[in-house]
Biopython code that builds the backbone (N, CA, C, O; Angstrom):
import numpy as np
from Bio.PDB.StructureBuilder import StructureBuilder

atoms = [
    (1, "UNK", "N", (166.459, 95.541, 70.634)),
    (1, "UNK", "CA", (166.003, 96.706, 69.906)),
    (1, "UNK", "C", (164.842, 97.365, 70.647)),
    (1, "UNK", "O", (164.191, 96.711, 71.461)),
    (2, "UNK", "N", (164.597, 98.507, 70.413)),
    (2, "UNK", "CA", (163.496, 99.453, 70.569)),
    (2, "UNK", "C", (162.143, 98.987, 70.058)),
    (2, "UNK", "O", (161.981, 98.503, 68.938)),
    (3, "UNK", "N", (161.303, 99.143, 70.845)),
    (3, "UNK", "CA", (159.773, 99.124, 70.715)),
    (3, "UNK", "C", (159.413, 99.988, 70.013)),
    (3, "UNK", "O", (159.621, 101.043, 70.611)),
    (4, "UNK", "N", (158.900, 100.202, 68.887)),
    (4, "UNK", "CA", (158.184, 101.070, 67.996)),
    (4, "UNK", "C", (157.956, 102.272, 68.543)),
    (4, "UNK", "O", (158.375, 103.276, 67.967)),
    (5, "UNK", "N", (157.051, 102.390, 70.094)),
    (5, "UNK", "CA", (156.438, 103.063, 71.398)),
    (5, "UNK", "C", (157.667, 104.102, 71.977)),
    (5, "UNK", "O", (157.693, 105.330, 72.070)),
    (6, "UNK", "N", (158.927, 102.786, 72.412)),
    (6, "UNK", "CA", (160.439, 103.313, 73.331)),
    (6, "UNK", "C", (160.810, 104.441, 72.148)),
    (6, "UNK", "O", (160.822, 105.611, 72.529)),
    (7, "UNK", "N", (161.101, 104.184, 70.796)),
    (7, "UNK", "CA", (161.852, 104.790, 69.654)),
    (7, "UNK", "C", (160.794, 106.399, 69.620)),
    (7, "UNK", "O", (161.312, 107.471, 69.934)),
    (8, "UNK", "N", (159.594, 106.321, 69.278)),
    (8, "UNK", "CA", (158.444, 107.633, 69.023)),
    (8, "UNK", "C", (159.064, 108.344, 70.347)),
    (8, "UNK", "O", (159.815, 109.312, 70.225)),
    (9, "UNK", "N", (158.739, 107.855, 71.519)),
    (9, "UNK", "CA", (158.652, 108.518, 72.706)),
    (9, "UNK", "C", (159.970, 109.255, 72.706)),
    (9, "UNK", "O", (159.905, 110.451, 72.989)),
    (10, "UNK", "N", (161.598, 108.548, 72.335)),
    (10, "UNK", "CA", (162.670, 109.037, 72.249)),
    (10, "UNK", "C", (162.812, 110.450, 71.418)),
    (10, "UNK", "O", (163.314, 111.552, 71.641)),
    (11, "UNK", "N", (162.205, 109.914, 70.497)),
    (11, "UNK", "CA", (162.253, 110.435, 69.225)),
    (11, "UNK", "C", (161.360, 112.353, 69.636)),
    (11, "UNK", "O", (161.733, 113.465, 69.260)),
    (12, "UNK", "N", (160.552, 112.087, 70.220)),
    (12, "UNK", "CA", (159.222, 113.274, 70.279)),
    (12, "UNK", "C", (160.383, 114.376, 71.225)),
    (12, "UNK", "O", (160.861, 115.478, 70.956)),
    (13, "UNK", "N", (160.546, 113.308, 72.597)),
    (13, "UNK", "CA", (161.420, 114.281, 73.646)),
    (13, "UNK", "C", (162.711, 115.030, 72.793)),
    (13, "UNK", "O", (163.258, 116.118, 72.972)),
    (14, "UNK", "N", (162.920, 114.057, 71.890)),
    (14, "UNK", "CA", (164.868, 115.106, 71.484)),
    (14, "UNK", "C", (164.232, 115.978, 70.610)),
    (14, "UNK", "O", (164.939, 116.971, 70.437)),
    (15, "UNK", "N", (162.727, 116.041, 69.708)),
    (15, "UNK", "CA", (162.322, 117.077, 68.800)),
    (15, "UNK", "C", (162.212, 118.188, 70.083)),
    (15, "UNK", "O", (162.874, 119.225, 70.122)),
    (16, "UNK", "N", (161.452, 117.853, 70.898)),
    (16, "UNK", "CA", (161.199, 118.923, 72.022)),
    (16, "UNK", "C", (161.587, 119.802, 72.718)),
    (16, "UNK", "O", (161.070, 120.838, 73.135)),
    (17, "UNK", "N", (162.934, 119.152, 72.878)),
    (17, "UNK", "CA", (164.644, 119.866, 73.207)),
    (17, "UNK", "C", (165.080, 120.522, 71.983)),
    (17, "UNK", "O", (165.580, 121.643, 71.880)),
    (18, "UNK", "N", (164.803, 119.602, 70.991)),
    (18, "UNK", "CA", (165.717, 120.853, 69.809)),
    (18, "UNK", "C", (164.921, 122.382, 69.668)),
    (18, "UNK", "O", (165.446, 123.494, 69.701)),
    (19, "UNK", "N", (163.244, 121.979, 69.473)),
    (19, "UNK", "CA", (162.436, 123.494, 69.554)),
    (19, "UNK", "C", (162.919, 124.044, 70.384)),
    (19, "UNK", "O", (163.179, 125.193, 70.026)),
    (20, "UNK", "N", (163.418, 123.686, 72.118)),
    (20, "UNK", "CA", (162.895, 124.844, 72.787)),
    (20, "UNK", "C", (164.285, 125.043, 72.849)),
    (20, "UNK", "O", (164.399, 125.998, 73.617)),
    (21, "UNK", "N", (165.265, 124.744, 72.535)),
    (21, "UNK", "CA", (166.547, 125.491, 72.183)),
    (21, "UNK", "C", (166.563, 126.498, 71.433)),
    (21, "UNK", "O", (166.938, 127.624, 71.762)),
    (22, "UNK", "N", (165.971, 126.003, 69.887)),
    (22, "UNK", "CA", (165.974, 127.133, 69.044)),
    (22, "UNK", "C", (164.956, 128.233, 69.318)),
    (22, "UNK", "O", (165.196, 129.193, 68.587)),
    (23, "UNK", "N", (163.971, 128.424, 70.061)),
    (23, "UNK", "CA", (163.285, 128.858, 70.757)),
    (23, "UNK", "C", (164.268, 130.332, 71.956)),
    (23, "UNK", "O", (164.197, 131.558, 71.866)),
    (24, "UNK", "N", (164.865, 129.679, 72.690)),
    (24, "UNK", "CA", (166.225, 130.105, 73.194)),
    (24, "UNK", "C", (166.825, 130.794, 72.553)),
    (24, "UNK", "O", (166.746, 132.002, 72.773)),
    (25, "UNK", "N", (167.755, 130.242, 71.390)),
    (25, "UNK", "CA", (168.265, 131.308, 70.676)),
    (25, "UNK", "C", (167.568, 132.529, 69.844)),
    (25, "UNK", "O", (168.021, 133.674, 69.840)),
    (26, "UNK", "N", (166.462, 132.137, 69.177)),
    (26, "UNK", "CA", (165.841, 132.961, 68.887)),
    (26, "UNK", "C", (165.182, 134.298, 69.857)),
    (26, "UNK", "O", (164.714, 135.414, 69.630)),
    (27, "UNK", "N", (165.406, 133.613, 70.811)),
    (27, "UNK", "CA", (165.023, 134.932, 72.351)),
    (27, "UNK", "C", (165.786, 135.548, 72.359)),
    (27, "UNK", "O", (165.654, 136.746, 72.107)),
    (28, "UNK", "N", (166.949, 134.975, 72.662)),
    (28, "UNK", "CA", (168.007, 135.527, 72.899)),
    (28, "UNK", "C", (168.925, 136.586, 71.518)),
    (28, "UNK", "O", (169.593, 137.611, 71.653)),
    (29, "UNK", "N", (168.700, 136.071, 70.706)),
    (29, "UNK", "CA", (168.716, 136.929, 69.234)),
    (29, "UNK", "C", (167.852, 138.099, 69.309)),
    (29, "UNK", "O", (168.481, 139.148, 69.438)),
    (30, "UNK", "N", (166.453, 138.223, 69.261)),
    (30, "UNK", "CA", (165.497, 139.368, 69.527)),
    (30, "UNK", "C", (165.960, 140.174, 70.512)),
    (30, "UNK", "O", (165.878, 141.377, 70.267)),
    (31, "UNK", "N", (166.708, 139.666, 72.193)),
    (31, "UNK", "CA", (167.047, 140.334, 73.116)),
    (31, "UNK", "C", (168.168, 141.096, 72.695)),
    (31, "UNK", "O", (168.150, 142.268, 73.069)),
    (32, "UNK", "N", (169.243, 140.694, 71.939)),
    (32, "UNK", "CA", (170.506, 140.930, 71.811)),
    (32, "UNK", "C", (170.147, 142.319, 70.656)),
    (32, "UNK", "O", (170.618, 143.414, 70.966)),
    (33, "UNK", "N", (169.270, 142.200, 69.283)),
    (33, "UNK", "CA", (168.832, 143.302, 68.593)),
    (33, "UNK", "C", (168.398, 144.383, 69.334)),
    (33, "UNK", "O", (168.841, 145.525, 69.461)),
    (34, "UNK", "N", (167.168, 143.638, 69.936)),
    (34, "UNK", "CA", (166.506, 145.019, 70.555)),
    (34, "UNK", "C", (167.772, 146.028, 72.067)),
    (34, "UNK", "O", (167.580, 147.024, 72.764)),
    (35, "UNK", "N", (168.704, 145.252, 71.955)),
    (35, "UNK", "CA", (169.226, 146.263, 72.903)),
    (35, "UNK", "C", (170.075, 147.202, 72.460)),
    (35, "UNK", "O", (170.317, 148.322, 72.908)),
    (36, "UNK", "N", (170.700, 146.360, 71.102)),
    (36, "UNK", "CA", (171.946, 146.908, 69.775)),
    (36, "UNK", "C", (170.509, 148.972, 69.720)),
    (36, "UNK", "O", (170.588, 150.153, 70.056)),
    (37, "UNK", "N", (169.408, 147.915, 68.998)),
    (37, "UNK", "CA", (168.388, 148.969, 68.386)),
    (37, "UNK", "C", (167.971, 149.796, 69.433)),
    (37, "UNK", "O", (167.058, 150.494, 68.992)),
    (38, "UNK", "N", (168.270, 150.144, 70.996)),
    (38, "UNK", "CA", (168.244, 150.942, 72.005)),
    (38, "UNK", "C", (169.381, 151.985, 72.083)),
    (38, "UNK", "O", (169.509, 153.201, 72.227)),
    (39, "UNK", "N", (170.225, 150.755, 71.893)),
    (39, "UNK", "CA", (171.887, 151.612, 72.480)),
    (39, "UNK", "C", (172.252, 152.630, 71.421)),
    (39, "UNK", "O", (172.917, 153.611, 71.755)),
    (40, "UNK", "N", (171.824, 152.449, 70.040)),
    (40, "UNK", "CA", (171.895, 153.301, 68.714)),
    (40, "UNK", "C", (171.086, 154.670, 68.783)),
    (40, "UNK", "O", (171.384, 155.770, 68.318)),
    (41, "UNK", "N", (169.682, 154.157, 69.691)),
    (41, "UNK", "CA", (168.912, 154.952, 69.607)),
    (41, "UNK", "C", (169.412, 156.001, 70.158)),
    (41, "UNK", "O", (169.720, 157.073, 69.637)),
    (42, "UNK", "N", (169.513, 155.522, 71.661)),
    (42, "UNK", "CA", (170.092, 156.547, 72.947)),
    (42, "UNK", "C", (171.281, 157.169, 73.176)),
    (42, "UNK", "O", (171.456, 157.895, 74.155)),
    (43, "UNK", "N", (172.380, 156.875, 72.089)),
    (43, "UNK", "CA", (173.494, 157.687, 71.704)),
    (43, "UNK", "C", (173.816, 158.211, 70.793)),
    (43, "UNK", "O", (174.928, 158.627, 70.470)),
    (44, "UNK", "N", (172.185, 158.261, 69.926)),
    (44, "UNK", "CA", (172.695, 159.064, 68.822)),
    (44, "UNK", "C", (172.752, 160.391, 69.065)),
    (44, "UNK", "O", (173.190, 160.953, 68.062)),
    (45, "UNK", "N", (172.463, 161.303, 70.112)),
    (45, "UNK", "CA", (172.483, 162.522, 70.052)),
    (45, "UNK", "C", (174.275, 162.700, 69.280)),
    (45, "UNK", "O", (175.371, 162.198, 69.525)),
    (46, "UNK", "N", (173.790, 163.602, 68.373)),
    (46, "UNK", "CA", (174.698, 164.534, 67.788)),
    (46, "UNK", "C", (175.604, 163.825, 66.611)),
    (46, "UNK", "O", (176.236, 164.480, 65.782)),
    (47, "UNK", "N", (175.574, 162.490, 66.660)),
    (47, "UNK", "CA", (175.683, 161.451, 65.129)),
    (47, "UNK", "C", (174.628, 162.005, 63.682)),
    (47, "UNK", "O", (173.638, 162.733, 63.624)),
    (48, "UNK", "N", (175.138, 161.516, 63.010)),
    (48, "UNK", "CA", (174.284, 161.654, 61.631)),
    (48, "UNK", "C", (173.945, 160.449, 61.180)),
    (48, "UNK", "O", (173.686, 160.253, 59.993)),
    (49, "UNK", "N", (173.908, 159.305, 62.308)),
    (49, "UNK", "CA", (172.840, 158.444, 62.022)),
    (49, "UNK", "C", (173.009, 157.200, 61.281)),
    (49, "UNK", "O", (172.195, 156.305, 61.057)),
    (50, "UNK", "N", (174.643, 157.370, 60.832)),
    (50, "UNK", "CA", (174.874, 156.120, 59.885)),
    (50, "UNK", "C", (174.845, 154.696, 60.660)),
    (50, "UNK", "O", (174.072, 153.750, 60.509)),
    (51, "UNK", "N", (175.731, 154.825, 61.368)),
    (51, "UNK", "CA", (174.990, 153.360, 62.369)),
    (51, "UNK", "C", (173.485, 153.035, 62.145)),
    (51, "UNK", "O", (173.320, 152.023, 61.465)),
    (52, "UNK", "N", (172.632, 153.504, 62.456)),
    (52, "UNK", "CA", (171.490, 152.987, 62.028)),
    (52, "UNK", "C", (171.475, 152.924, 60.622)),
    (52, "UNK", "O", (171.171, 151.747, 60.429)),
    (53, "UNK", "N", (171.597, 153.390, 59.646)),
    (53, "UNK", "CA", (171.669, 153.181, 58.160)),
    (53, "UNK", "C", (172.323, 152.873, 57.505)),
    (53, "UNK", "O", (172.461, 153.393, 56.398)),
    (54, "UNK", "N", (173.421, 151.261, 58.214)),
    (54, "UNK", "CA", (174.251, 150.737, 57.612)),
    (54, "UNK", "C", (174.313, 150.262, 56.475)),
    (54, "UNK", "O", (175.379, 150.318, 55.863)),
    (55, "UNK", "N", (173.058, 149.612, 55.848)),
    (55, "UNK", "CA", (173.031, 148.759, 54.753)),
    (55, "UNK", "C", (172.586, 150.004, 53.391)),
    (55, "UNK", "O", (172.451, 149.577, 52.244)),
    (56, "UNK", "N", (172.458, 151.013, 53.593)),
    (56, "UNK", "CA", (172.223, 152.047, 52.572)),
    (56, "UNK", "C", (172.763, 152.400, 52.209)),
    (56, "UNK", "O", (173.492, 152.944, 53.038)),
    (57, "UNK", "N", (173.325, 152.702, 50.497)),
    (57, "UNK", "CA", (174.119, 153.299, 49.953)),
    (57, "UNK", "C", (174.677, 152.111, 49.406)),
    (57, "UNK", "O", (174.206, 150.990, 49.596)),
    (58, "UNK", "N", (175.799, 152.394, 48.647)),
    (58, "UNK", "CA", (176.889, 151.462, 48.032)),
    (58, "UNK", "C", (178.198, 151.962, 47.475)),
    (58, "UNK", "O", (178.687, 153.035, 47.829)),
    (59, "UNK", "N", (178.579, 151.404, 46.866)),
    (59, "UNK", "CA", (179.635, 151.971, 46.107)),
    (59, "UNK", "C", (179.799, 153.286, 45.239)),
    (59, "UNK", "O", (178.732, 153.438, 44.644)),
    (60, "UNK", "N", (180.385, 153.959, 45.025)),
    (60, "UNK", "CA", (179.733, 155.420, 44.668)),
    (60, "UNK", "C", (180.061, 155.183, 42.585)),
    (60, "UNK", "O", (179.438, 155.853, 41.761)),
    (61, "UNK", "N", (180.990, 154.255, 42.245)),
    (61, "UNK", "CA", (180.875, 154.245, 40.851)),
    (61, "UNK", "C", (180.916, 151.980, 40.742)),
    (61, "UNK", "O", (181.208, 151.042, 41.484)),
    (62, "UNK", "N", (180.334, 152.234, 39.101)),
    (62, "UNK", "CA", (180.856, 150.728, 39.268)),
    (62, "UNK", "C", (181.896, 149.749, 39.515)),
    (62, "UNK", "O", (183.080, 150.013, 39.724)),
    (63, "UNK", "N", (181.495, 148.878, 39.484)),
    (63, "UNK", "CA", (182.034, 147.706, 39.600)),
    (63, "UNK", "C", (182.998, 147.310, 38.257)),
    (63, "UNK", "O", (184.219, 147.239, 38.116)),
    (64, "UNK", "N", (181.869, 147.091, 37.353)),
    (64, "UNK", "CA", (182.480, 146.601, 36.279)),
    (64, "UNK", "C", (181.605, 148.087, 35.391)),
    (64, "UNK", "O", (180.797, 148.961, 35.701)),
    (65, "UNK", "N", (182.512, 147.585, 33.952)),
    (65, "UNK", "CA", (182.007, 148.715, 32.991)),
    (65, "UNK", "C", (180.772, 148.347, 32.435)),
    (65, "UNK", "O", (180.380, 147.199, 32.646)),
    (66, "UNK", "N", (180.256, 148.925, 31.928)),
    (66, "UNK", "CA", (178.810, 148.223, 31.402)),
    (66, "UNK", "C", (178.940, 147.612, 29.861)),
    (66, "UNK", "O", (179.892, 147.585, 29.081)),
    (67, "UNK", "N", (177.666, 147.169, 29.767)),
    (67, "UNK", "CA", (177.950, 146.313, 28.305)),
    (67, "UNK", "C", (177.610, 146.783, 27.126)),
    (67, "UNK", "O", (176.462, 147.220, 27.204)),
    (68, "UNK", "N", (178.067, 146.910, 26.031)),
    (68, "UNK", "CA", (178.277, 148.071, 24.781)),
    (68, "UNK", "C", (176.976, 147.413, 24.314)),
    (68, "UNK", "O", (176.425, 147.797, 23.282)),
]
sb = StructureBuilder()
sb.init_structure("model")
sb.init_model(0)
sb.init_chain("A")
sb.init_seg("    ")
for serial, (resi, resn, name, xyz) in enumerate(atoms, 1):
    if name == "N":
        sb.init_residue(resn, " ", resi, " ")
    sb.init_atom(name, np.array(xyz, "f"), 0.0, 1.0, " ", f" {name:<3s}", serial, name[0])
structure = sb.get_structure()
């Protein structure tokens, strides 16, 4: 078996690798937005912009009926 010492030391290095992975993706996530949030920018000439204002708006009547 592992030394109390061998197990921490194992243990610290694979936390270390997992941060700087997610670290990684998270870069790489920010890189991947900020280029989406460029390419929208720089071709919107002559759009009305909905690409950028995807999540606005909704359904134009309900869903369900409302409650008496």
């Amino acid at each position: 078996m592992f030394a109390y010492d061998d197990y921490h030391r194992l243990r610290s290095a694979e936390l270390r690798r997992e941060a700087e992975q997610a670290r990684l993706v998270r870069e790489a996530t920010r890189t991947a937005r900020a280029a989406r949030r460029t390419r929208r920018r720089g071709s919107g000439a002559g759009q009305d912009g909905a690409e950028a204002e995807s999540h606005t708006g909704g359904p134009e009547r309900r869903r369900f009926t409302p409650a008496a």
